[in-house]
C-alpha positions as a printed NumPy array, in Angstrom:
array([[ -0.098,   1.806,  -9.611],
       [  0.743,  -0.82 ,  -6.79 ],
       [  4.054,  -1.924,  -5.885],
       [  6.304,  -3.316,  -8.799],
       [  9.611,  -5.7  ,  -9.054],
       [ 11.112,  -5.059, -11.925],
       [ 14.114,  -7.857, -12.699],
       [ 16.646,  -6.437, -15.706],
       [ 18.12 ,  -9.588, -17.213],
       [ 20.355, -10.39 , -20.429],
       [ 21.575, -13.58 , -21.532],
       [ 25.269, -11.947, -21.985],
       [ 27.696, -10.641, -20.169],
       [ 29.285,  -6.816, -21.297],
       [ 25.731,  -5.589, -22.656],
       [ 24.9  ,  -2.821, -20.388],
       [ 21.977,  -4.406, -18.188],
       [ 23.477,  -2.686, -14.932],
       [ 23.086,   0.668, -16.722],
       [ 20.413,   0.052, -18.048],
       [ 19.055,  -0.197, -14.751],
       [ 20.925,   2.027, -13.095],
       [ 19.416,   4.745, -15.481],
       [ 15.304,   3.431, -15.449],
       [ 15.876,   3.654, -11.334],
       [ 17.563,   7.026, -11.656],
       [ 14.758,   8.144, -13.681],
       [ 11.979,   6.833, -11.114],
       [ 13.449,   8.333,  -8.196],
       [ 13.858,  11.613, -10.246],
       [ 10.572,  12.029, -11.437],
       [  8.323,  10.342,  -8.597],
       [  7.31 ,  11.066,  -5.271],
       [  7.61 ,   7.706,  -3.8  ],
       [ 10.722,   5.603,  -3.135],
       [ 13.22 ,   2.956,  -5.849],
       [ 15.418,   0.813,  -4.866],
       [ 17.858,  -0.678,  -7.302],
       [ 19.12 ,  -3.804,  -5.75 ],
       [ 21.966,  -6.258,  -7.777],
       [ 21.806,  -9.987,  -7.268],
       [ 24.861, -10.735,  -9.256],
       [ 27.701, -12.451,  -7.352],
       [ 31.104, -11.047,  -8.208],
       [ 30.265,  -7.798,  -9.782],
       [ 31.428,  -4.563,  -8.933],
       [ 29.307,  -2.553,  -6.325],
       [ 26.29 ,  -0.821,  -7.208],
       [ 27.262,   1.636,  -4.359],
       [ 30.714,   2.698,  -5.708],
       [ 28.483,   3.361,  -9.393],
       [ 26.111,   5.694,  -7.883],
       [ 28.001,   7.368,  -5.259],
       [ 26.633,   5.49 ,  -1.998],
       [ 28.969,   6.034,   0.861],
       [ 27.791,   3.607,   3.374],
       [ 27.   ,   0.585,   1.013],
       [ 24.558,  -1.798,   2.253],
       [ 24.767,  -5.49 ,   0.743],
       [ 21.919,  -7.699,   0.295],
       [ 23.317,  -9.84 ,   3.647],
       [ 23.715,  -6.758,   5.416],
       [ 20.333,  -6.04 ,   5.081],
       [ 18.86 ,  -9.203,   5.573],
       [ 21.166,  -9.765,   8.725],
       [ 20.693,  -6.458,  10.51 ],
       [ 17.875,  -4.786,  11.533],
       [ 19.236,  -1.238,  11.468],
       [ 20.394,  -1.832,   8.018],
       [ 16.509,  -1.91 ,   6.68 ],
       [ 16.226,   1.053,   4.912],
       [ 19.353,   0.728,   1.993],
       [ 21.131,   3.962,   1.899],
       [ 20.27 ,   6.787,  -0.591],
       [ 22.645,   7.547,  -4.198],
       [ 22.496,  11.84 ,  -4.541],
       [ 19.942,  11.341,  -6.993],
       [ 17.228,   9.543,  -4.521],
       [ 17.82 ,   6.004,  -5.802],
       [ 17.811,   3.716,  -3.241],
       [ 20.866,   0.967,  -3.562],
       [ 21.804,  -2.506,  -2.649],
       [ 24.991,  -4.17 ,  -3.42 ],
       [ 25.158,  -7.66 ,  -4.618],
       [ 26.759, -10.862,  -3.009],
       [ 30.519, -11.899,  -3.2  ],
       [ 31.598, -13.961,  -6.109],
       [ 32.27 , -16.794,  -3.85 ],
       [ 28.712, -16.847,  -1.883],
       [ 26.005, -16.204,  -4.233],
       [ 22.27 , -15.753,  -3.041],
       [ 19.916, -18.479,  -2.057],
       [ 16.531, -18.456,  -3.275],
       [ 15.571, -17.868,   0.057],
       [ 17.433, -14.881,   0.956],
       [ 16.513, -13.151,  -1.788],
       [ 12.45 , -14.011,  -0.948],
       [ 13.597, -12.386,   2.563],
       [ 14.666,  -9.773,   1.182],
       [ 11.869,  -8.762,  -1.336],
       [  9.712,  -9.13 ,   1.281],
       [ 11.846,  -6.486,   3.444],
       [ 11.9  ,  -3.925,   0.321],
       [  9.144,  -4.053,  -0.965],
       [  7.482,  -2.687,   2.663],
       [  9.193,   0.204,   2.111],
       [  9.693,   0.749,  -1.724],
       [  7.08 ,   1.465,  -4.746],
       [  9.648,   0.351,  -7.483],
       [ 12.228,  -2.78 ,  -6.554],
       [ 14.175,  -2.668,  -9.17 ],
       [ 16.893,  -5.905,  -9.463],
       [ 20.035,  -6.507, -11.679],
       [ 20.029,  -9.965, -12.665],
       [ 21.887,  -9.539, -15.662],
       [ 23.581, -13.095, -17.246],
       [ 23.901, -14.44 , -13.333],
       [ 22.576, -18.621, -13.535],
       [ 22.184, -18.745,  -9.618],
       [ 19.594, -19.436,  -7.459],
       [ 18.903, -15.893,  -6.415],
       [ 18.58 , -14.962,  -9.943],
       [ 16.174, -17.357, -11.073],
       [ 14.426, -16.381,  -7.729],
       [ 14.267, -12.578,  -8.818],
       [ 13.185, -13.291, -12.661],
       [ 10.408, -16.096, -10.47 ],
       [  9.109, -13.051,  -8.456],
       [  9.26 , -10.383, -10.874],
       [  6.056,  -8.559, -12.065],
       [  7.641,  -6.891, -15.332],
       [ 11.191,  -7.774, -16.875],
       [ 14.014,  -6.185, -19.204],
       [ 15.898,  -8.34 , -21.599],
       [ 18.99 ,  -6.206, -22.485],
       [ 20.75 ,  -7.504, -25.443],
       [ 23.712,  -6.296, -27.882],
       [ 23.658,  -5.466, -31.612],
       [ 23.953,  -7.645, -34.386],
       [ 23.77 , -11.18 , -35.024],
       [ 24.551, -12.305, -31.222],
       [ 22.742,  -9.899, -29.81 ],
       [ 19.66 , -11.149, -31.36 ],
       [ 20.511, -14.481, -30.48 ],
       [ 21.435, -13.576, -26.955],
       [ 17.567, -11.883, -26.846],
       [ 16.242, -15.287, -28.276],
       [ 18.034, -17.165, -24.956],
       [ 17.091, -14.787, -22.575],
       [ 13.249, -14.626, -23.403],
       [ 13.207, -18.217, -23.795],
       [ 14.604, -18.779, -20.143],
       [ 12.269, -15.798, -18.787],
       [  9.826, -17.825, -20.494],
       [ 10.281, -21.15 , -18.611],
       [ 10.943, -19.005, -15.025],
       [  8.073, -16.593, -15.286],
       [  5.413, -16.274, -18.673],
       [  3.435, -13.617, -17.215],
       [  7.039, -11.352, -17.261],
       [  7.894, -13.348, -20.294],
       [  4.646, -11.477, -22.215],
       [  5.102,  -7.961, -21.29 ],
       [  9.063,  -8.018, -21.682]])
């Protein structure tokens, strides 16, 4: 019930946390009445939009910049998608406050790929976000990776930290 931002984190590159995400917001906008939006906050990685079949990709600027850009345009499937920032601008805590605010008027589920990405918009995600993912790989590294990524989740945001 109520409106949920749901950050999907790892503390490793290669582990899957964009599918992972990719498939909980497929699922949502499959089986609910009201909207997702997956948006990705990573700087550098390959579009969201070209993943899920989006023809007119939307980034996170492009929505905070223009207003007929608002509503994010729609993968087959229903799920809503935002692209992430270029590899050599990454977000600013305060544009991605701007555009939470922005989504979240129009979407039950905001659902954000933070994956291993240090920057500011990042940390401002995992800082805003009511529930969060850890994603992690197999094995001795894996575990250790999980051990990182709770422990910075932990610092960022406890409340997330405990229901992770």
């Amino acid at each position: 019930s109520g409106r949920r931002l749901v950050a999907f984190l790892s503390a490793q590159g290669g582990v899957g946390t964009t599918t992972v995400a990719s498939g909980a917001g497929a699922v949502l906008a499959a089986l609910r009445d009201d909207r997702t939006v997956l948006v990705d906050v990573q700087a550098g990685t390959p579009p969201l939009s070209a993943l899920q079949g989006v023809h007119d990709p939307h980034t996170v600027r492009r929505i905070l910049s223009a207003p007929d850009a608002a509503t994010p345009p729609t993968a087959p499937g229903g799920l809503a998608v935002v692209d992430g920032p270029s590899w050599d601008q990454p977000l600013e805590r305060s544009e991605l406050g701007g555009l939470v605010d922005r989504l979240v008027a129009q979407h039950t589920f905001l659902l954000v790929d933070v994956g291993d990405d240090p920057t500011d918009g990042a940390y401002a995600a995992v800082a805003r976000c009511d529930r969060a993912v850890v994603v992690a790989g197999p094995g001795e590294i894996g575990l250790r990776a999980l051990e990182v990524a709770l422990s910075r989740l932990d610092r960022v945001n406890p409340a997330a930290a405990r229901s992770a």
